[in-house]
C-alpha positions, 0 to 999 in steps of 0.5 A: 501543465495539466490539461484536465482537473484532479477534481473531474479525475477524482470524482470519475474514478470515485463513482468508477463501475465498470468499462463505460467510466474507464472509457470516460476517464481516458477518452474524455477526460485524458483526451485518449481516442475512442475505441471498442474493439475486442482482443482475441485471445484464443492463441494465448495460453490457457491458464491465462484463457481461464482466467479472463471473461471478457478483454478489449481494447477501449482507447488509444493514442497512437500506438498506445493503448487502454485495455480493459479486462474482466477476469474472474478474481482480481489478484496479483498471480491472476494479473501477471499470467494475463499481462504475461499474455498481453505484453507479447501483443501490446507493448506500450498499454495500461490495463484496466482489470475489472473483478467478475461483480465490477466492484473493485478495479485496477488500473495497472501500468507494467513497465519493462525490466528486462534483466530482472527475474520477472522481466516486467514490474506490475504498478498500480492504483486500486480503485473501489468503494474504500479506497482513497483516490485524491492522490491517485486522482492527481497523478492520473493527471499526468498522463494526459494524452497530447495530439503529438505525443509519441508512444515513448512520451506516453510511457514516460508520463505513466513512468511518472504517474505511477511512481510508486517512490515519488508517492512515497516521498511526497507522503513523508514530505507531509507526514514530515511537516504536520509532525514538526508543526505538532512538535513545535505546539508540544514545545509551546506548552512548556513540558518536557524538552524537544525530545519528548515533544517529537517522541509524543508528536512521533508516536501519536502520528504512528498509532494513527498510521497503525489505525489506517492499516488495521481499519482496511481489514475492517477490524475496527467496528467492521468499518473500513473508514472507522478514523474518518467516522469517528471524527466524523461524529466527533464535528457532529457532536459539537466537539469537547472542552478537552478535545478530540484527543483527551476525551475520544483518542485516549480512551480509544487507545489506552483502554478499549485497545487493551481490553481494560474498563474505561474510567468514569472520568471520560464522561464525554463519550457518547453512549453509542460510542462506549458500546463500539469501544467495548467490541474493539480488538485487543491490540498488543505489541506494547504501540496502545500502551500508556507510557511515559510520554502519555503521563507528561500531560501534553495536549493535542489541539483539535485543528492539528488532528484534523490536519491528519485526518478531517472529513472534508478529505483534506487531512493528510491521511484521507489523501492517500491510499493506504494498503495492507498488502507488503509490495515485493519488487516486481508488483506494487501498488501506489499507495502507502503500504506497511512498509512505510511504518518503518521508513518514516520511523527511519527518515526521522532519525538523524544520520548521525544517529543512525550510524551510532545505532546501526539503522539504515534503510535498506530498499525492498529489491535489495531485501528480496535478493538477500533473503533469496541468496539466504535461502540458496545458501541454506538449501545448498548445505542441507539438501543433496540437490545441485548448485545450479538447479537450485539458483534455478528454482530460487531465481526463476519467475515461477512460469519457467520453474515447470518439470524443474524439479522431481518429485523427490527433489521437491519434497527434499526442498520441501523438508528441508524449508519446514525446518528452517529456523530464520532469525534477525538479530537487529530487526529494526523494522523488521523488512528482512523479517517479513522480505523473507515472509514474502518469498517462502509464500511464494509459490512453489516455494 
């Protein structure tokens, strides 16, 4: 049961700049208690000291409490050395980091994982000007603070709350049921079979997915809401005879994405437009190609489109927060990442079929350990250094891994890494490819 409306949720955090709507958000809306009490610091060790500017606490309920920190760089090591810090003191807590400007934030929920190398996993929904905030709105509701809960039930609520898998699940749930209803329009239209109606429905909603990731770099006309513009002054327009996706989408993606000259024949694009079309970024990897299944004539109604993506915030990918940053295991964001790419391409593929083809989705902690145990392997065969410190220096968070090493150890791992060859012969997705990535940037590695 809600005790507070998404929609109050959504348009607090939505205007969010600084501690007084943090204070509004948990104690008005979330029916946390007031507080207004600075966290003293001066103990706790100093490169998490050098970190933060400004720290206290902003709400409780019981022994439960919000706090609110101001550090000089909002990034995942500068997060975990404070939160490090906290946990000695706070246990059960959300924490509110704020960057320097108070201009992004995030709203972190540690959760506890005593047996794993890190000993706490760090979630979190980021809040600022480009993200989209309905579902985090939503969730957030959840932890709505009662009179008689008990810190316990709290960290249940937010266990909820930030759920990174639940999110995920719901989004495929959506993503699922829009993709059968374009499918059973595309079957409607007497074309092909029902292969090629999900293969075309498929690899529409991909290249769209594709475009929500890129668009958070701002490489899409340096806007990072390019899709939701677009379609935006598309409803302005008054809209076309063929529709959005034969006279805006396809020029868009067969041309414009493949530096090629767009054809006289796509005469419904606006001026301006043709001129954004021109400075797009080439986009190769084969995903903007015209295929087979472009050539089979299949339309795209525009209402459908809109159920992906419409101005008002209802369609499905205005919903969701995507991110561009890869999760590792013990710090992610909830909101929908790159690596959901590959686990829709996955889900859809029926379990007969993935026996048949070898495709199984294999979940990231389980990645990160067989990349690590890859590299010990590795390591072990080609440098002179033992067993034992190199589990050490693989395994460790990388606050314990301080004087592990020599010198002359660490240039022996060192060599040994930058000659490293790492191949994936049935990459699917590619989650070992880039679960390997993530652990050879991680420092000291």
């Amino acid at each position: 049961m809600l005790y507070t409306q998404p929609s109050q949720v959504l348009a607090c955090i939505t205007r969010f700049s600084g501690i007084d709507d943090a204070r509004t958000l948990y104690c008005k809306l979330l029916n946390y208690d007031y507080q207004d009490r600075p966290i003293p610091v001066e103990d706790w060790s100093r490169s998490a000291k050098e970190i933060i500017i400004d720290a206290k606490i902003i709400a409780r309920k019981s022994d439960f409490y919000i706090l609110y920190f101001t550090i000089r760089k909002l990034t995942r090591t500068n997060e975990r050395a404070v939160l490090k810090e906290i946990l000695k003191h706070f246990s059960d807590c959300v924490v509110i980091f704020s960057n320097e400007e108070e201009t992004e934030f995030h709203i972190t929920s540690p959760k506890y994982e005593p047996e794993s190398r890190y000993k706490f996993v760090i979630r979190r929904y980021v809040v600022g000007k480009y993200e989209k905030l309905r579902t985090a709105s939503e969730r957030l509701c959840r932890t709505y603070a009662l009179d008689t809960d008990t810190p316990t039930e709290l960290k249940a609520k937010h266990d909820d709350a930030f759920n990174v898998e639940a999110v995920a699940k719901q989004f495929y749930e959506e993503y699922r049921a829009i993709l059968d209803e374009i499918e059973e329009e595309l079957q409607s239209q007497g074309i092909g079979d029902k292969k090629t109606a999900k293969g075309f429905a498929q690899q529409f909603l991909n290249r769209l997915m594709f475009l929500y990731f890129i668009q958070k770099r701002g490489w899409l006309n340096k806007d990072r809401r390019f899709v939701w513009s677009f379609v935006k002054q598309y409803k302005r327009a008054g809209g076309t005879q063929q529709g959005i996706y034969s006279d805006w989408f396809e020029p868009l993606f067969f041309y414009s994405f493949n530096n090629k000259e767009i054809p006289d024949s796509y005469n419904n694009l606006p001026a301006d437009l043709s001129e954004i079309y021109k400075r797009m970024p080439y986009l190769n990897g084969g995903l903007f190609l015209m295929n087979d299944l472009d050539k089979m004539g299949y339309r795209l109604d525009d209402a459908l489109i809109y159920k992906m993506v419409d101005i008002d915030g209802s369609g499905l990918l205005e919903r969701y927060n995507f991110t561009i940053r890869e999760d590792t295991p013990f710090d992610v964001d909830v909101a929908v990442d790159p690596e959901m790419l590959g686990k829709v391409y996955e889900s859809l593929i029926q379990e007969e079929e993935r026996g048949e083809v070898g495709i199984f989705y294999t979940p990231r902690i389980e990645v990160d350990f067989m990349c690590r145990q890859s590299i010990l392997e590795y390591l072990v065969e080609n440098t002179s250094i033992s067993q034992d410190k190199l589990i050490s220096f693989i395994y460790l968070p990388e606050e314990d891994r301080a004087d592990l090493l020599s010198v002359k150890e660490a240039k022996e791992i060192g060599d040994a890494l930058y000659r490293a060859k790492i191949v994936d012969p049935a990459c699917g997705s590619g989650a070992f490819l880039v679960g390997m990535l993530h652990v050879l940037l991680q420092k000291p590695m």
